[in-house]
C-alpha positions in Angstrom: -24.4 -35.6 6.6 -27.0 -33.4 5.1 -28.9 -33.5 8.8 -25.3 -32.7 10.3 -24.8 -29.7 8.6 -28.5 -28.6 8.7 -28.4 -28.5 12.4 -25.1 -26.9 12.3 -26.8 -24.0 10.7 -29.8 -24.0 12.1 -29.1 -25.0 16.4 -31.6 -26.7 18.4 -30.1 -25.1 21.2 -32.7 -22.0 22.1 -29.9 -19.8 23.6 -27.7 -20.5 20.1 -30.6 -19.7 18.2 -31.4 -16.2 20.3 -27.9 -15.6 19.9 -28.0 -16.1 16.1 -31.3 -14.4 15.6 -29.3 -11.5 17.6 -26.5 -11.2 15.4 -28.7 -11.4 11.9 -30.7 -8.2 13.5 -27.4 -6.7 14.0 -26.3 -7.4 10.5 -29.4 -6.1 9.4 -29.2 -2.8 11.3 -25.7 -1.9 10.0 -25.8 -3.2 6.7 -29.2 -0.2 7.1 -26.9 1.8 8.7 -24.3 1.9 5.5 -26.9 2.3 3.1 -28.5 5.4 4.6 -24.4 6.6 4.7 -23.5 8.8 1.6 -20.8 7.5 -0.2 -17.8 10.1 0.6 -17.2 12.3 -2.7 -13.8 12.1 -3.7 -12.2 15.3 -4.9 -10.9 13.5 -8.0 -8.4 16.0 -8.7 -5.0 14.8 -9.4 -2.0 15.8 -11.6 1.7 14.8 -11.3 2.5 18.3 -9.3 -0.3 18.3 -7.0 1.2 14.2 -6.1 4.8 14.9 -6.1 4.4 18.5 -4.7 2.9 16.4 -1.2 5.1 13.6 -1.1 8.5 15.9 -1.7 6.9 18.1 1.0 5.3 15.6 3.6 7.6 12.7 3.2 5.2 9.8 4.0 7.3 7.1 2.6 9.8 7.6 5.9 7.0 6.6 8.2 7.2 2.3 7.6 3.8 1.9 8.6 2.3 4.5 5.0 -0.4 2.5 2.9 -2.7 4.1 0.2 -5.1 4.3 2.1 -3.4 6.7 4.5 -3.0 8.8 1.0 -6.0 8.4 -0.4 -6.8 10.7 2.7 -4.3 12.8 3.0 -4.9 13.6 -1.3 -8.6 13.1 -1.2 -8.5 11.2 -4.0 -10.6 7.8 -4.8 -8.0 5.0 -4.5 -8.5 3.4 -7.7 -7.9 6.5 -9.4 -4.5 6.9 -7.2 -3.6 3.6 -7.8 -3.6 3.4 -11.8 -1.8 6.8 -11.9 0.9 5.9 -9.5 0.5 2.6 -11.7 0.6 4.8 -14.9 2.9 7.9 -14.1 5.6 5.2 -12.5 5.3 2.5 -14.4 5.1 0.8 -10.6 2.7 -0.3 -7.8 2.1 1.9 -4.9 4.2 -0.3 -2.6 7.3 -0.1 -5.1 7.0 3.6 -5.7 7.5 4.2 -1.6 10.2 1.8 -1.5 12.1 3.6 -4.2 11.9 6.8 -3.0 12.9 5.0 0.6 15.9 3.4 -1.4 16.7 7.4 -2.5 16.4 8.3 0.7 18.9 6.1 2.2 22.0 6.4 -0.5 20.6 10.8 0.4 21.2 9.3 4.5 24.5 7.6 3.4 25.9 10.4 1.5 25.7 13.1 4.4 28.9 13.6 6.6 26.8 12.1 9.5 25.3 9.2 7.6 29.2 8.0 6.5 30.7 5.1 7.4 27.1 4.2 9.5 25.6 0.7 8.6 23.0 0.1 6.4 21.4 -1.0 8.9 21.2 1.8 11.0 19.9 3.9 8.7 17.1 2.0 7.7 14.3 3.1 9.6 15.0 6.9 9.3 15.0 5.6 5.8 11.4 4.6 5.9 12.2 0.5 6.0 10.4 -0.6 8.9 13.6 -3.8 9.0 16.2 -5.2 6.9 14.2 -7.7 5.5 11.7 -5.0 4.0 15.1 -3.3 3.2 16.7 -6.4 1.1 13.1 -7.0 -1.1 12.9 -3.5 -2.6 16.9 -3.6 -3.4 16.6 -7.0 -5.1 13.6 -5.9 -6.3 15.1 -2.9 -8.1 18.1 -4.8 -9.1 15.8 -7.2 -10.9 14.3 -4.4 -12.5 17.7 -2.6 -13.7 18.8 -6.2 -15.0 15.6 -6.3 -17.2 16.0 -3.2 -18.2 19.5 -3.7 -19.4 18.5 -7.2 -21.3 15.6 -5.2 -22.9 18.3 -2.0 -24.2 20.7 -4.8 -25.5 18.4 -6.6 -27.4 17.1 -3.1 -29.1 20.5 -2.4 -29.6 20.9 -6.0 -31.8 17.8 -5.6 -34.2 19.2 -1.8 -34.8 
């Protein structure tokens, strides 16, 4: 077994180990390459105005397809730094901060004269929810979280 796996890793074939010698050179290149490439500076400056100032303005959470990274950009921020605030101001991941404001946006959608007596459904995507299924997690998801919540209230209300 020990041969086996030697030769695996190390081909008798000349054209696999041309091939393999190839690729390590490549590696080697670009891994050079990314050394000799600064590190992009992050502006590092970020307060709850500055955040909720963009996302009341741009509105990313409607496009399904938002991640922090597109954020990150957009903010110039370091994403470990955006992630514990949005972690820290919210009490939530970024992924359940968009959905929430996507949930807001549809019971906004549904309230509107046009938006009444539509189907969930077919308001989900100018909603944000790329489907339903996306949809249905982040409403059980919030539902889970008002249930706690409610537990949590009741049993500070017993030991007052």
């Amino acid at each position: 077994t020990y041969l086996i796996s030697l030769l695996k890793k190390h081909p008798s074939n000349p054209k696999q180990q041309r091939s393999m010698c190839h690729k390590t050179e490549e590696q080697a290149v670009e891994t050079k390459e990314k050394a000799k490439a600064p590190r992009k500076q992050h502006s590092g400056k970020l307060n709850r105005r500055r955040f909720e100032s963009f996302i009341r303005n741009e509105k990313p959470y409607l496009n399904p397809d938002y991640k922090i990274t597109d954020l990150v950009e957009a903010l110039d921020i370091n994403r470990t730094t955006l992630s514990a605030f949005i972690n820290r101001t919210y009490g939530v991941n970024f992924n359940r901060y968009l959905n929430r404001l996507r949930l807001k946006e549809l019971d906004k959608l549904r309230s509107q004269p046009d938006g009444q007596g539509k189907s969930i459904s077919s308001l989900l995507d100018k909603a944000g929810f790329k489907d339903f299924r996306n949809y249905s997690r982040a409403a059980a998801a919030e539902r889970e979280d008002a249930e706690q919540k409610n537990e949590t209230d009741k049993k500070k209300g017993d030991t007052e």
